[in-house]
N, C-alpha and C positions, 0 to 999 in steps of 0.2 A: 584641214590641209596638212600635208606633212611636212615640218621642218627642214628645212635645206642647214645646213652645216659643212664650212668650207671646210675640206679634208687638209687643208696648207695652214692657217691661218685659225682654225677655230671659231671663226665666228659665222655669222645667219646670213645666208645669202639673200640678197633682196632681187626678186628676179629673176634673173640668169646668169648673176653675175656677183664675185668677192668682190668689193668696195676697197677690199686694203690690195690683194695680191693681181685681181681681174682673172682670178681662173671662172671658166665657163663652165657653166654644168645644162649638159644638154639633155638631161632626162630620156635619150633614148635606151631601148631597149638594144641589148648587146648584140649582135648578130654576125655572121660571115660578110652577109650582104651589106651593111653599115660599113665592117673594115674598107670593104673594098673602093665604098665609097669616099669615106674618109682617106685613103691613100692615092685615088687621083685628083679628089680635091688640094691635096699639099705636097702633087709632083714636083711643080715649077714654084713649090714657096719653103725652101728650108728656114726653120726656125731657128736665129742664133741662140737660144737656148741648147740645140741639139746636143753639143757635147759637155754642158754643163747636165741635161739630163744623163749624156750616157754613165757621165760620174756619179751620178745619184741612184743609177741603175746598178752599178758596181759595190755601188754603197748598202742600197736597202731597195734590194728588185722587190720585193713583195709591195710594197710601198706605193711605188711609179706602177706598177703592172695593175693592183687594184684601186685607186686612184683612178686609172681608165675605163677600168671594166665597168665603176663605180655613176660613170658619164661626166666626168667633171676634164673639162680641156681648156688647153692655152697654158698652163703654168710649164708642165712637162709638155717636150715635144711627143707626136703621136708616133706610133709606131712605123706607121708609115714614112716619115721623114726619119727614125731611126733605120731603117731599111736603106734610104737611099744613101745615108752615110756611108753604111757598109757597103754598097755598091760601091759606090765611091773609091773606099779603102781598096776595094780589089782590081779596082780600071787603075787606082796610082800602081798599086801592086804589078800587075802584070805589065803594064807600060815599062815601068823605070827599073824593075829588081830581075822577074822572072816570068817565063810563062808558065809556070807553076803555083800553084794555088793549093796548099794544104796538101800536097805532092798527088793532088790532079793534073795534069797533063792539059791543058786548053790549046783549041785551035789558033789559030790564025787571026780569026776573027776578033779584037781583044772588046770591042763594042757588045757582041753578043755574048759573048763567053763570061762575063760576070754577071751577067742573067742567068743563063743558063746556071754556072757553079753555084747561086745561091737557090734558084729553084730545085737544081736536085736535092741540094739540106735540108731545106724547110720542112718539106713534106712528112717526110721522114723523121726528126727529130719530134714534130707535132704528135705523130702515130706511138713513138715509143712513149712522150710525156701523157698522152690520152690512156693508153692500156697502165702506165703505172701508176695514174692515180683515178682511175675507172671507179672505186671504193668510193672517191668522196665527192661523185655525184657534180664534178664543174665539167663546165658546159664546154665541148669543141671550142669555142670566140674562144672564150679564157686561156684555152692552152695557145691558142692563134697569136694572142695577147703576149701572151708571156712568153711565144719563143720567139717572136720577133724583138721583143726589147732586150730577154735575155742574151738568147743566143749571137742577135746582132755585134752588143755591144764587147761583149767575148770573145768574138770574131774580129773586132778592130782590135782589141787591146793585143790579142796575140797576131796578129798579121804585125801590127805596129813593132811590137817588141821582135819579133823573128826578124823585121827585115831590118831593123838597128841592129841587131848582132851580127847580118848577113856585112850591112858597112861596116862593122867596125873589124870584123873578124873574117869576112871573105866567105864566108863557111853558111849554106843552107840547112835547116834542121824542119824540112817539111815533115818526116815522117812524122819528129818527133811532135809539128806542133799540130797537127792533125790529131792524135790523142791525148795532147794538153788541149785542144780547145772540143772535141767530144765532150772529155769529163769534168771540163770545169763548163760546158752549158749544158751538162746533169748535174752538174752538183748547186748555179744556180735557178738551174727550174727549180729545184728542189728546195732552195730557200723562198720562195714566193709560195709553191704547196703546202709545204709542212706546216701544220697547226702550229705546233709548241717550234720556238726557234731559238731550237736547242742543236750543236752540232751533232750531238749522237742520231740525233733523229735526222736530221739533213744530212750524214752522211748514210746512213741506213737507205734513206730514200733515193739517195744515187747510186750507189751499187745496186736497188731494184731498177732503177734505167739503165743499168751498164747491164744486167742481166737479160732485161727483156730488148733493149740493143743487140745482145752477142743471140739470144733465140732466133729474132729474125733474121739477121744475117745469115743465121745456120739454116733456117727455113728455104731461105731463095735460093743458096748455094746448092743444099739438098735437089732444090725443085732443076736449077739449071743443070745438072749432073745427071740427071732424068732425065728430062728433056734431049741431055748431049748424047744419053749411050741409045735413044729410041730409032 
């Protein structure tokens, strides 16, 4: 039988379970379909861990990101409750500052509208992280994995930080932090991918997501521009 080894703690799990820290190791196989399950199982249970994860995630994403892929839970909260944080961040966000979100423009609706603003990202940031590191053979979950914790926690840090400037200084800087928060959730997907974590190589591997970002953009622009003159 194979040795379990708690990834927190160092020592032999007996069971399904660390004896010192009580992180879970669920043995299953990583999957889309598990995410999904795992993130309605812990709609209505946020973990007060959450934002002592997302600091940890800010700290050493590689860490928290394969730690899960790994099947070991409960110590870090799961992606899925990192998600509902950020929702979170964006319903205070549009309520009390703007209806503006990363200088999108949201309806009316501000219940639906931080669904929607976070399902248009995801998909999208998941597609650029897949084609940039296609080479080293990790599996769609993993990139799943890693841009929900990364990109999330990115997402609060700068919404947080832009709308403390917006009090203290009156002054919105949506454009600006639409592409502060892009390249810093490429530059930490980039730190969970990259082998060697060295910054030369993490930053080499974000300017390939800023590239294959600016490709497809130019791809749909192209395709709508065709579509406009037919």
């Amino acid at each position: 039988m194979e040795r379990k080894v708690c990834t927190v703690c160092d020592l032999e799990i007996e069971e399904n379970y660390c004896t010192r820290c009580g992180q879970k190791f669920t043995g299953h196989k990583l999957s889309v379909l598990f995410l999904i399950s795992d993130f309605l199982s812990n709609f209505f249970s946020l973990n007060k861990s959450g934002f002592s994860t997302i600091f940890r995630i800010l700290v050493d994403p590689k860490k928290v990101t394969t730690n899960y892929s790994l099947g070991y839970r409960n110590y870090y909260s799961s992606p899925g409750n990192i998600l509902l944080y950020g929702i979170a961040m964006i319903t205070l966000h549009l309520l009390l500052i703007d209806k503006t979100a990363l200088n999108f423009r949201v309806g009316d609706s501000v219940l639906s509208a931080q669904y929607g603003f976070l399902i248009a990202f995801y998909p999208f940031i998941m597609i650029v992280s897949y084609l940039s590191f296609i080479r080293k053979k990790v599996t769609f979950s993993e990139h799943l994995v890693s841009t929900l914790y990364t990109s999330t926690s990115v997402l609060i840090l700068i919404v947080l930080m832009s709308d403390i400037i917006y009090l203290i200084s009156g002054k919105l800087f949506e454009i600006e932090a639409f592409w502060v928060f892009m390249i810093l959730a490429f530059f930490w997907n980039s730190r969970v991918f990259t082998a060697e974590n060295k910054f030369k190589n993490i930053l080499q591997n974000t300017l390939l997501q800023c590239l294959v970002f600016t490709v497809i953009v130019g791809i749909v622009l192209l395709l709508n521009l065709i579509l406009a003159t037919k």
